[in-house]
N, C-alpha and C positions, 0 to 999 in steps of 0.2 A: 148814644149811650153804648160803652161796649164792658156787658158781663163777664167774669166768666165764671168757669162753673166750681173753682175754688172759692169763689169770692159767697154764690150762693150757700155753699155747703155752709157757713158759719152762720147764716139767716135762722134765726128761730123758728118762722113758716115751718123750713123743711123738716122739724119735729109735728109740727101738726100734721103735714103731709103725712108722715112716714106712717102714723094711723090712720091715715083718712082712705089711705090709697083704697081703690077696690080691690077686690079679691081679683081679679083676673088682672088685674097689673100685676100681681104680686109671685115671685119664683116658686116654685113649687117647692117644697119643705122635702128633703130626704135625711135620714137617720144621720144623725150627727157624730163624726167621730170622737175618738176618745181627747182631747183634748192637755196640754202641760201650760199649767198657768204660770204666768210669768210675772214676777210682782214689778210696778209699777210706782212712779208717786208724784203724781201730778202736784198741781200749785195749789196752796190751800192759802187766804187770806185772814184776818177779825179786825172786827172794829170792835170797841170795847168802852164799857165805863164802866164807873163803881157796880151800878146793879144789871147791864146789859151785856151780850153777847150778843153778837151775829157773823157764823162763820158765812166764808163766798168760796165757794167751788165752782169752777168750770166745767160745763156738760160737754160730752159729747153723745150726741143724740141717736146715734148709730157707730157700734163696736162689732168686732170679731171676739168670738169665746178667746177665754182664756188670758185675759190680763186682768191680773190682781190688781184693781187699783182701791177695793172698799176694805182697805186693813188702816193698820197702823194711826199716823194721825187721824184720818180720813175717817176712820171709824171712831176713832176717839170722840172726837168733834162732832160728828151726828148721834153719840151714843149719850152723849150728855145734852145736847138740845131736847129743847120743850116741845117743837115745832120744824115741819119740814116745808118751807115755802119753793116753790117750783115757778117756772114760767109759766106754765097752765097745768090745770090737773086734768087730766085725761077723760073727758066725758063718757056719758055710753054708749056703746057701740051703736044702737039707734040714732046717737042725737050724731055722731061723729058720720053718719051716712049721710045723714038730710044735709049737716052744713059742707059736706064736701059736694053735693048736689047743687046746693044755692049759690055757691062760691068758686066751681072748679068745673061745674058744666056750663056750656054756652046758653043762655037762656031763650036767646031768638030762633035759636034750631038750624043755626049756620055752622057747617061743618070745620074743623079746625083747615086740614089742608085745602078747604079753600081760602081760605085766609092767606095764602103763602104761596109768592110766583112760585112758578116751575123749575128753576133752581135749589130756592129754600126747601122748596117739600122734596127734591129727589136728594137731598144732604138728610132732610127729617126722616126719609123712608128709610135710607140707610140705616141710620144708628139704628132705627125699630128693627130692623132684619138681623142687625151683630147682637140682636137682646133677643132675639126671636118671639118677637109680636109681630102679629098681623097690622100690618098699615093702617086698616080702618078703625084697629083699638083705639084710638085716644081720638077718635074723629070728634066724639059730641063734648071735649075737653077746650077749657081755655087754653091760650097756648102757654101762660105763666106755669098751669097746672101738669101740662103735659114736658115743659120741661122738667120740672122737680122731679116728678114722678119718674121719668128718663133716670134720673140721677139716680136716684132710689133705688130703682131697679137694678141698675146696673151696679151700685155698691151691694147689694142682697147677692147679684151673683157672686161678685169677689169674696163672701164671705161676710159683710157686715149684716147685724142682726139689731132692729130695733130692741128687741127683749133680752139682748145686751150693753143695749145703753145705759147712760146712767141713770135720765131719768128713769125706767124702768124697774133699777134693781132698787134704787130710795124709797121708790115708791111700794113695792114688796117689802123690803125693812122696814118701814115706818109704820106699815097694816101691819104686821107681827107684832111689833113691839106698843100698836093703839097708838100713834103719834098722829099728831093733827096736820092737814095736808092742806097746805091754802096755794092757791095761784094768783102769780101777779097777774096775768093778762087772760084772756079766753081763748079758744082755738077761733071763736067769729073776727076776734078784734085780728088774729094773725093771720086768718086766711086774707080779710081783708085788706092787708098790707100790699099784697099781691095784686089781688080782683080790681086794685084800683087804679093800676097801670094803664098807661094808653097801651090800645092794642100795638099800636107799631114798637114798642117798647118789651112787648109780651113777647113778640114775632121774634124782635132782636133776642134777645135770652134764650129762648127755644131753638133756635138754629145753633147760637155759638154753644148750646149747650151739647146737639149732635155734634159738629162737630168736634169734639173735645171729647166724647163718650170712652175712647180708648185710654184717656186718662184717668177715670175717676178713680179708679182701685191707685195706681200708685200715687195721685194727689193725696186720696183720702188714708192712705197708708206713713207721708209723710208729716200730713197734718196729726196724726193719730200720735206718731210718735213725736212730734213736738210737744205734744201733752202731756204723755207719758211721762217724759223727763225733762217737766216744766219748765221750759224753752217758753216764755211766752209771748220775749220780744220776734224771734223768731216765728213764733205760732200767729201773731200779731200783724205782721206783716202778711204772711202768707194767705192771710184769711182775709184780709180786707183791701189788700192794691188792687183786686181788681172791681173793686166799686168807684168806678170813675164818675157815675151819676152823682151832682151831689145833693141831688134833693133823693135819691134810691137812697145813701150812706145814711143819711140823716134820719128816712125815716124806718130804715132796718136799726142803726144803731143810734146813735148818739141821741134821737129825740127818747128814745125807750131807756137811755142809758142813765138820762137825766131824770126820767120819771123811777126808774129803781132808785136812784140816789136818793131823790127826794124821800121815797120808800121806806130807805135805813135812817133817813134823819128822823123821820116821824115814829119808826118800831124805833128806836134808841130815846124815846120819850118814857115806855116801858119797861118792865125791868121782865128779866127773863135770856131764854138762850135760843137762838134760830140757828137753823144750818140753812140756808139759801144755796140754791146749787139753779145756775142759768149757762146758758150756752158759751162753751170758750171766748168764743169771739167777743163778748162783753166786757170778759174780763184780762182786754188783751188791747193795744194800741192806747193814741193817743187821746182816744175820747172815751177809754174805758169807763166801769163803774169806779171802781178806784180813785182816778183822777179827777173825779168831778164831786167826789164826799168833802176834800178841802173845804168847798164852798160853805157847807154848812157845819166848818168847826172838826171835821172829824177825818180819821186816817185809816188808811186798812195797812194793817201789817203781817206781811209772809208770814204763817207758819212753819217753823218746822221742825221736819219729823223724818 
């Protein structure tokens, strides 16, 4: 199986990750400057009948300040929905400690770099020294987990901010304005997408993830703006060629993608309006959500705005 670490950043996980992380993975916060927002207008989809709505917006789960994408349509469409459905809603900070404990520490109390010839781990120690962790941080870490986590980190330096993502900001608008917040899946069900790797599989993603560390800011700066300016076949691509696994693809996307589908056929049973906003990469390629609503009678079509 060969990862890489474009292909992970479109993973849902790496939204649960990005709160899970512990605080000592995490870059240290310094005063933020003044910021020029820059409007934006991502892909905004609805399926629809006489009495249903349900808009699909694309997340991106970690953003830099400063792009306006929550105006115009975007706000329109959330501003008239009943309901704001999410991938997960964001547990509490308690509960999000213990499942990143049961789920992203090793449980038999083997250290990660022993896990990894003496090749792997001097490529692993690397990346940790260009992020400036100490080697032994991520020791009592699975390697799935200390990959992401890598990732994470190393997008926080460039500037990407979990608490400028999307989900983030929906979820602040929808507490202000009392909207109801449901999630399709749990942070348990998406840590475990991960945790349930073989480890030689964990090993491989963690290594091609160091080495590739120097690219995550301009990967995730290119991915960024394909969204922006709702490129999605481009975005599409970009976020999924390198999932060559194809039982990883299936069960990052298409099995999850089939169970949202199912999702909308069943909420378009009821009458009412949803803004659904899940991870781009969902709503992107050839096994998107989109593509698999046919099945059950029903179309999504572009907004625009």
């Amino acid at each position: 199986m060969h990862l890489r670490l474009k292909s992970v950043l479109a993973a849902t996980a790496i939204c649960a990750l990005a709160w899970a992380m512990p605080a000592a993975a995490q870059s240290t916060p310094t005063e933020a400057p003044a910021v020029t927002v820059k409007d934006v207008d991502p892909a905004l989809w609805v399926v629809k009948d006489e009495d249903t709505t349900i808009y699909l917006f694309g997340s991106i789960h970690l953003l830099k300040p400063g792009l306006g994408w929550f105006d115009d349509g975007v706000k329109t469409a959330f501003d008239s929905s009943d309901q704001l459905v999410l991938e997960l809603v964001e547990p509490p900070a308690a509960e999000v400690q213990a499942l990143f404990g049961k789920f992203a520490m090793d449980q038999q109390g083997k250290t990660l770099r022993s896990k990894m010839n003496d090749a792997d781990c001097a490529v692993y120690e690397a990346a940790m020294g260009k992020l400036g962790i100490p080697a032994p941080a991520f020791d009592p870490f699975e390697p799935w987990a200390a990959g992401i986590t890598l990732s994470v980190v190393a997008m926080q330096k460039s500037g990407f901010d979990p608490n400028s993502g999307v989900e983030k900001q929906l979820t602040a608008a929808a507490k202000v304005s009392n909207k109801p917040i449901a999630g399709l899946e749990t942070m348990e069900f998406q840590l475990g997408l991960f945790d349930t790797l073989p480890e030689a599989e964990q090993i491989t993603f963690l290594v091609e993830t160091a080495k590739l560390i120097d690219e995550v800011a301009s990967t995730t700066d290119k991915m960024v703006n394909m969204w922006a300016s709702a490129d999605t076949e481009s975005l599409g691509q970009l976020m999924n060629e390198g999932l060559t696994s194809r039982t990883l693809y299936d069960a990052l996307l298409t099995k999850r993608n089939a169970n949202w589908a199912k999702w909308i056929s069943a909420r378009m049973a009821k009458p009412g309006v949803t803004f659904m906003a899940v991870g781009a990469g969902h709503l992107a390629g050839p096994t998107s959500v989109q593509n698999l609503l046919p099945a059950y009678g029903l179309s999504a079509t572009r907004v625009a705005y």
